[in-house]
FITORNU-63347 format. One record per residue: x, y, z of N, C-alpha, C in turn. Coordinates in steps of 0.1 Angstrom, whole numbers, padded with zeros to 4 digits, always signed. Example, Ala and Ser with C-alpha at 12.3 -4.5 7.8 and 13.67 -1.06 7.14 Angstrom:
! residues 2
+0132-0057+0078+0123-0045+0078+0132-0033+0078/+0128-0022+0071+0137-0011+0071+0129+0000+0079/
//
This chain:
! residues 192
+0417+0762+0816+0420+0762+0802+0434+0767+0800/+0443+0761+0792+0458+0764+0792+0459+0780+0781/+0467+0787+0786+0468+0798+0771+0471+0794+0758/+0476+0783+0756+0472+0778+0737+0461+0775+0737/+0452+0767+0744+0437+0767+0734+0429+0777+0741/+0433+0789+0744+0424+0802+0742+0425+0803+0734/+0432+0809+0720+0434+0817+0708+0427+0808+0700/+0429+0792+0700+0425+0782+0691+0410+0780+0695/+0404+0783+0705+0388+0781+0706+0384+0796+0698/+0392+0805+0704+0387+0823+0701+0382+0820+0684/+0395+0814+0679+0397+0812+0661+0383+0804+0659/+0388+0793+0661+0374+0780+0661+0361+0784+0663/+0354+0795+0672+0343+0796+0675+0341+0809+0666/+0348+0820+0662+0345+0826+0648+0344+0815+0634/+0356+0814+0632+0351+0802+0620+0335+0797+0622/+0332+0789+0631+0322+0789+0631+0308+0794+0632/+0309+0806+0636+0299+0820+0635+0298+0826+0619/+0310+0824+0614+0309+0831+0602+0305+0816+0593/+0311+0805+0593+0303+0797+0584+0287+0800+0587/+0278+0797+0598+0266+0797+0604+0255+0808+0598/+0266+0820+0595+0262+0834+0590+0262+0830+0575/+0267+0827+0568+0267+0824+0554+0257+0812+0554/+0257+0807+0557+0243+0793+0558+0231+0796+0556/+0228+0810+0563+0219+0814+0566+0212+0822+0557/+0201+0829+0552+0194+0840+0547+0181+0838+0542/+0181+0845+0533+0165+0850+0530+0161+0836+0516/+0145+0835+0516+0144+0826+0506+0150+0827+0493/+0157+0839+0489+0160+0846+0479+0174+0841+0469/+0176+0834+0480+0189+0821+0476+0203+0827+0473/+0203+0832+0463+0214+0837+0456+0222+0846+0465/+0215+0853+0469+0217+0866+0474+0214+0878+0467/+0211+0874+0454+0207+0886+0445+0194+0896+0451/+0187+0887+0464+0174+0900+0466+0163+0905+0457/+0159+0911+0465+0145+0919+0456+0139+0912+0449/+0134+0921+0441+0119+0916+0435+0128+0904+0421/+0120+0897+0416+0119+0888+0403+0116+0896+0394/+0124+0891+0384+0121+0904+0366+0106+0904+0364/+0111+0915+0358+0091+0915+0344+0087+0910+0341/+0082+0894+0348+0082+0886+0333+0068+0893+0324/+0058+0900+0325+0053+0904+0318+0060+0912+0306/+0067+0923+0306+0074+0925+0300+0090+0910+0292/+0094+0907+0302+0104+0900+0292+0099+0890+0286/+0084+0886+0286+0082+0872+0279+0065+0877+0274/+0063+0891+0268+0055+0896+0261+0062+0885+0243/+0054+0886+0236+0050+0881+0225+0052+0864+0222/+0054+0859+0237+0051+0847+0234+0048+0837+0228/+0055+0821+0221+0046+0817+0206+0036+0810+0218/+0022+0811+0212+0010+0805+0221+0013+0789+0231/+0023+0779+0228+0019+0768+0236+0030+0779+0252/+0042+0783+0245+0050+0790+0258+0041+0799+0267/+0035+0811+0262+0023+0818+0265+0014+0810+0276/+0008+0801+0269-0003+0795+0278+0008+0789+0295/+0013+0783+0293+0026+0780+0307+0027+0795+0315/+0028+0804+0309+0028+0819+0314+0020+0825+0319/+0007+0816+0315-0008+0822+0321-0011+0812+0333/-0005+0801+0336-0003+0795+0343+0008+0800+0359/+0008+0807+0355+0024+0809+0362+0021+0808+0381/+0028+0803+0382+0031+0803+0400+0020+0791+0403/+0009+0781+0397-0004+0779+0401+0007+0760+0399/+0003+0760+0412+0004+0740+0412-0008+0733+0406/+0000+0727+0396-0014+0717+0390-0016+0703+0396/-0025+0700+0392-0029+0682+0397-0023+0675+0384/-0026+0659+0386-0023+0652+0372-0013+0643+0377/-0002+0643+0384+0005+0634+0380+0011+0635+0374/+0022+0623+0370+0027+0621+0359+0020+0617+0347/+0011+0618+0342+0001+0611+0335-0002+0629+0333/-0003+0638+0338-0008+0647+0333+0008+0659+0327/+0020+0652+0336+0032+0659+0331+0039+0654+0319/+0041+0644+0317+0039+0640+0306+0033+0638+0292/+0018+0644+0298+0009+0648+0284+0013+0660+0280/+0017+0670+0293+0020+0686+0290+0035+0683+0282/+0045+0676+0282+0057+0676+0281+0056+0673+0265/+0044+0664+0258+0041+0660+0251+0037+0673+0239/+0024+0678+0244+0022+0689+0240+0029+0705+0240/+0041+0700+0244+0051+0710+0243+0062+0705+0232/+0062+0698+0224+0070+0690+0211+0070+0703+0202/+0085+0707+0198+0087+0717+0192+0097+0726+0199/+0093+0727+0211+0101+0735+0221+0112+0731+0231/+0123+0726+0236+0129+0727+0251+0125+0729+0255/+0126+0717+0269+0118+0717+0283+0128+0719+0292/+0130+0727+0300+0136+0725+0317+0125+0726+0325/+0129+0715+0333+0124+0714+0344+0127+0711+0358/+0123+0717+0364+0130+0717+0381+0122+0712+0390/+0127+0702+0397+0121+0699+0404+0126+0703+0422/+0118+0706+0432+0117+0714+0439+0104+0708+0450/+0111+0715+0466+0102+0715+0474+0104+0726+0487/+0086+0735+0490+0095+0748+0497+0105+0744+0509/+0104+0729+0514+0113+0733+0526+0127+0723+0518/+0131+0727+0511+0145+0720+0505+0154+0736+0506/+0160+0737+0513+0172+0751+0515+0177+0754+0499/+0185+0744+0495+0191+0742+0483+0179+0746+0467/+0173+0742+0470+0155+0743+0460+0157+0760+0460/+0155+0760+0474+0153+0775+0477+0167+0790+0467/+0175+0782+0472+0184+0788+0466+0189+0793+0447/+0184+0779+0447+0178+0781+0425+0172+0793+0423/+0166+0793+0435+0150+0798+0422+0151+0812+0423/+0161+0821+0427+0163+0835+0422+0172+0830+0403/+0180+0819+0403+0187+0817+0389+0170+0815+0384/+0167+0804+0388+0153+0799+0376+0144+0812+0373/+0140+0822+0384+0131+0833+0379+0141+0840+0368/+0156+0844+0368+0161+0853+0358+0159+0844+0344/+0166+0831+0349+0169+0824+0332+0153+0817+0323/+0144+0817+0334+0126+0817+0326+0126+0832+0322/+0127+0840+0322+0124+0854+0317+0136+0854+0308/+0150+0852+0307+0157+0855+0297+0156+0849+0282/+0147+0831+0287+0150+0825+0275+0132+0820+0276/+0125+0826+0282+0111+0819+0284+0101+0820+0273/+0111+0826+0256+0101+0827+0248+0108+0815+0236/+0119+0812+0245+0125+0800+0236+0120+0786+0242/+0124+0786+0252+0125+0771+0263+0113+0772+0273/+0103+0763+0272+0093+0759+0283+0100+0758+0294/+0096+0763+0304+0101+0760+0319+0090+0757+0331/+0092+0744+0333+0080+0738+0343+0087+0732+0357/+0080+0735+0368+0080+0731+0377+0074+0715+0391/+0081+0711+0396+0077+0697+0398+0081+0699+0414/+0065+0702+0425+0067+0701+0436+0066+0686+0440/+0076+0683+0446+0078+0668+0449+0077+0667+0466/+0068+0658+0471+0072+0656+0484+0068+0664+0492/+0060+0679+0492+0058+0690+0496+0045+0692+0506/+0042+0700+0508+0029+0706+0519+0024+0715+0505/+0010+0714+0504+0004+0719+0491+0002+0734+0497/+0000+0740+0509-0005+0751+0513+0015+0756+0513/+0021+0752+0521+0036+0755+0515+0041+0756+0510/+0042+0753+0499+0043+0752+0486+0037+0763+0475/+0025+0766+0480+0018+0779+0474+0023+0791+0480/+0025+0790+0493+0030+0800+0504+0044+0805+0494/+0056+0792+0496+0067+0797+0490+0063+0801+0472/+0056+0798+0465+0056+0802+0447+0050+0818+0449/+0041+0821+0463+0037+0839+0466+0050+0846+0472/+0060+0841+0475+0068+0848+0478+0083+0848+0467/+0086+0833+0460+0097+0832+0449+0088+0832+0439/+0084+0839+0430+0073+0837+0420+0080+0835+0407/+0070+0827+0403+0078+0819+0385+0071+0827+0375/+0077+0829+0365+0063+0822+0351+0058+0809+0345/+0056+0803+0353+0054+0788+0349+0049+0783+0363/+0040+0770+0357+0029+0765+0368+0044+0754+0369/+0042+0749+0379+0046+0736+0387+0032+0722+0387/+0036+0709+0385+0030+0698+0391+0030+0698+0403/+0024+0691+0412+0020+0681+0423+0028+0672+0420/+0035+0671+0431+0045+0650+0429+0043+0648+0441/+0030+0642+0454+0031+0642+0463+0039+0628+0470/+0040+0618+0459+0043+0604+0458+0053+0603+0451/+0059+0616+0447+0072+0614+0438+0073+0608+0423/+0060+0602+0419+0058+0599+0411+0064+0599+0396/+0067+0619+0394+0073+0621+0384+0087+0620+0388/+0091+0622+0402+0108+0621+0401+0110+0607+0401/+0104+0599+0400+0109+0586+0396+0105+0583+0384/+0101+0587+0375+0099+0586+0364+0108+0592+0354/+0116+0601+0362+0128+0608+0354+0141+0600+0360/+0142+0591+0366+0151+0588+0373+0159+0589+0379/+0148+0604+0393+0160+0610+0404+0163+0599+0410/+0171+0604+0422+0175+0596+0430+0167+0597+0442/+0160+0606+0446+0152+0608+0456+0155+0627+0458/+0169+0627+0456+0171+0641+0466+0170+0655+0460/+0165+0667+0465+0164+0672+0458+0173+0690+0456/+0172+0698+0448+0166+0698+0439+0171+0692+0423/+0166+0685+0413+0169+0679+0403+0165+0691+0391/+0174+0691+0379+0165+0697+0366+0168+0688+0358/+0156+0689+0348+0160+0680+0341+0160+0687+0326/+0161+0685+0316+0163+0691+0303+0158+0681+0291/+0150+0687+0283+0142+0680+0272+0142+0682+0258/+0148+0679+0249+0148+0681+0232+0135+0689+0232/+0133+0696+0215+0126+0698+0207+0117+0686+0206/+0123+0675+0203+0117+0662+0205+0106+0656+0217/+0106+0662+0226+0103+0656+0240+0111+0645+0246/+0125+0646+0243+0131+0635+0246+0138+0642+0258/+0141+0636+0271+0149+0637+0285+0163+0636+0276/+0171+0650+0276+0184+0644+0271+0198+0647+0282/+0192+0648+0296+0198+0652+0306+0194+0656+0318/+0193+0652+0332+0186+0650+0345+0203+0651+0354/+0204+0668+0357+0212+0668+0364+0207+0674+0379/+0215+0665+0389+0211+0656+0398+0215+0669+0408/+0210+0669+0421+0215+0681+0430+0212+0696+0425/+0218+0708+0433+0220+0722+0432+0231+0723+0425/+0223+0733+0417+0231+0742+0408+0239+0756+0419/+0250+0755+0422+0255+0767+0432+0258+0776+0422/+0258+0781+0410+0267+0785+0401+0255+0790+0389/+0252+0802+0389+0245+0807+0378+0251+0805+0365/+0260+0808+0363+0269+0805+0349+0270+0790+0347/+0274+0780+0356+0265+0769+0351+0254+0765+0349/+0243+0770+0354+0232+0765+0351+0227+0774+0336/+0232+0787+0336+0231+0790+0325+0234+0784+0313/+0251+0781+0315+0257+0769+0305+0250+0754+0301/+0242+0753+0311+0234+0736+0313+0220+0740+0299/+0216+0752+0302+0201+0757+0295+0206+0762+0279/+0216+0766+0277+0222+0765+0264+0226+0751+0259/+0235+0747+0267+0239+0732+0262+0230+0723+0258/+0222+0718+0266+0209+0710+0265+0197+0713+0258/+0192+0726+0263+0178+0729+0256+0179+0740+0243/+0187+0747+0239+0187+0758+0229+0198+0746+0220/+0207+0739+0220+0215+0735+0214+0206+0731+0202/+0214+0728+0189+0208+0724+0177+0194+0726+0171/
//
């Protein structure tokens, strides 16, 4: 090996170590760590349809789209976000320290529901006992509901829903950026 590409492999093979190291970590995504807020305490006095989603919290339901849609229905009055998600998606992983803070900041305004797409039902349970929500998640083992919102396949997706029950926004990919996704949950679901 000549002495110019010593220094340029030395360089090259750090770069590489330290990208590898940043790639890496705990399910905790963000890097924010530790435990998930109160949501008992931050989303105490609840109006009852929010409440009920709350008593639900962390539990994968059955149904379908046929059953997510009736809940989406029965949520008319409120903003919906919804995330769609699977435990072995890195990216998925990485949200859901933002989604635990911003369901407890705004969880007595905006329904916040979850959509395991594509997943292992025992992994999936595994990851909601270690990232815990307030809010149940669907079953999508067929994808059913993400093609009914019109992902593209990849994940993780959220989507955002009027007072109305109307989809008024399905943004596509990871949110790397807490102040954006914060900005997305004001813009969309609290707006008007």
């Amino acid at each position: 090996m000549s002495k110019e590409r010593a220094p340029r492999i030395a360089v090259l093979t750090l770069v590489l170590i330290a990208l590898a190291a940043a790639g890496c970590g705990s399910s905790t995504g963000a890097g924010e760590g530790g435990k998930p807020p109160d949501y008992e305490r931050a989303l105490a006095g609840s109006p009852p349809p929010l409440a009920a989603l709350h008593e639900q919290a962390g539990e994968l339901l059955p149904g379908g789209a046929a059953a997510f849609e009736k809940r989406i229905a029965l949520l008319k009055g409120y903003p919906v976000v919804v995330n769609l998600w699977a435990s072995w998606c890195g990216p998925c992983r990485y949200e859901f320290p933002m989604l635990q803070e911003l369901s407890a900041r705004y969880g007595k305004r905006v329904a916040f529901l979850g959509i395991d797409t594509e997943d292992d039902a025992d992994a999936a349970k595994t990851f909601l006992e270690e990232e815990p929500v307030p809010y149940p998640s669907y079953s999508d083992p067929d994808k059913g509901i993400l093609d009914s919102l019109g992902g593209y396949g990849g994940l993780p997706d959220t989507a955002f829903y009027d007072r109305a029950g109307e989809l008024v926004y399905l943004k596509q990919g990871q949110y790397t950026d807490h102040a954006a996704f914060e900005e997305d949950v004001r813009r969309y679901a609290l707006r008007g």
